[in-house]
N, C-alpha and C positions, 0 to 999 in steps of 0.2 A: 504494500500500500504506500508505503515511505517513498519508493522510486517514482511510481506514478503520480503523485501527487504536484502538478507544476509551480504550486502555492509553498512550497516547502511546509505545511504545518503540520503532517503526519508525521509518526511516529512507527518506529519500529517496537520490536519486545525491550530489546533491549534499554532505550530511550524512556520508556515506560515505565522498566525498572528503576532504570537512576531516578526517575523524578516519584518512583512511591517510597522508595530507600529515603530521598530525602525527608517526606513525609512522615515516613518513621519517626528520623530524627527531631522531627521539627515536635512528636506529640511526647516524643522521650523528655527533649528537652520544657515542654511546657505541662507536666502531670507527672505528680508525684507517684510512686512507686505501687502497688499494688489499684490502681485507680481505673475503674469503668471508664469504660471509653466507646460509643457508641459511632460509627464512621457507615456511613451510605454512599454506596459507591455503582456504578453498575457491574453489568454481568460479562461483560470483555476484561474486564482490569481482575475481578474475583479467578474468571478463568487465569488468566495471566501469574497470578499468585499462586492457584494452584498448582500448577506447572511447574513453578519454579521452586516453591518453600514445601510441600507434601512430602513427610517422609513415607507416604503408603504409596503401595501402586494404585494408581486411578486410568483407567481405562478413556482416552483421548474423548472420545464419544461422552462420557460421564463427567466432565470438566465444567463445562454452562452450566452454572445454577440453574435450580428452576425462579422462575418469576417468586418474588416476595418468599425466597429463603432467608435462611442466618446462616452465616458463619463464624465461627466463633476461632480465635486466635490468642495466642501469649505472646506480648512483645517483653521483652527485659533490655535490661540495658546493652546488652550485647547479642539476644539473641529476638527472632519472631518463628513463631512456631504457629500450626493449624492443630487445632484441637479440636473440630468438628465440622462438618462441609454440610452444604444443602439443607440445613433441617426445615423442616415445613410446617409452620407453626399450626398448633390444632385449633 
């Protein structure tokens, strides 16, 4: 999509990544240590995550959230982990 794009405003995975890493940073630094943290985000960047930080195998096809999931995740100060993918609230 990146190449094609004649506007240059597209993004690659990669580009994507550095600017959610920074995100990271940016809630590390402003939320203290054990602190809820609620982020809405859509379903191309969720997949994107998954891909990259999932220590389980997830099956390419099973990546897209379904519409109005949760995801649930542990950021620390050095690390971001997935603790839970897709749940569907009842």
């Amino acid at each position: 999509m990146k190449k094609a794009d004649p506007w240059g405003y597209a993004e690659n995975s990669d580009d994507l990544l550095i600017r959610f890493n920074k995100g990271l940073n940016q809630l590390r630094k402003e939320n203290s240590i054990d602190s809820r943290i609620l982020v809405v985000t859509h379903g191309t960047l969720i997949e994107t995550i998954i891909l990259e930080y999932s220590s389980s195998v997830i099956r390419l096809e099973d990546t897209f959230p379904d519409n109005g999931s949760i995801t649930k995740t542990r950021l620390t100060n050095n690390n971001f982990k997935i603790i839970d993918y897709n749940i569907i609230p009842q």
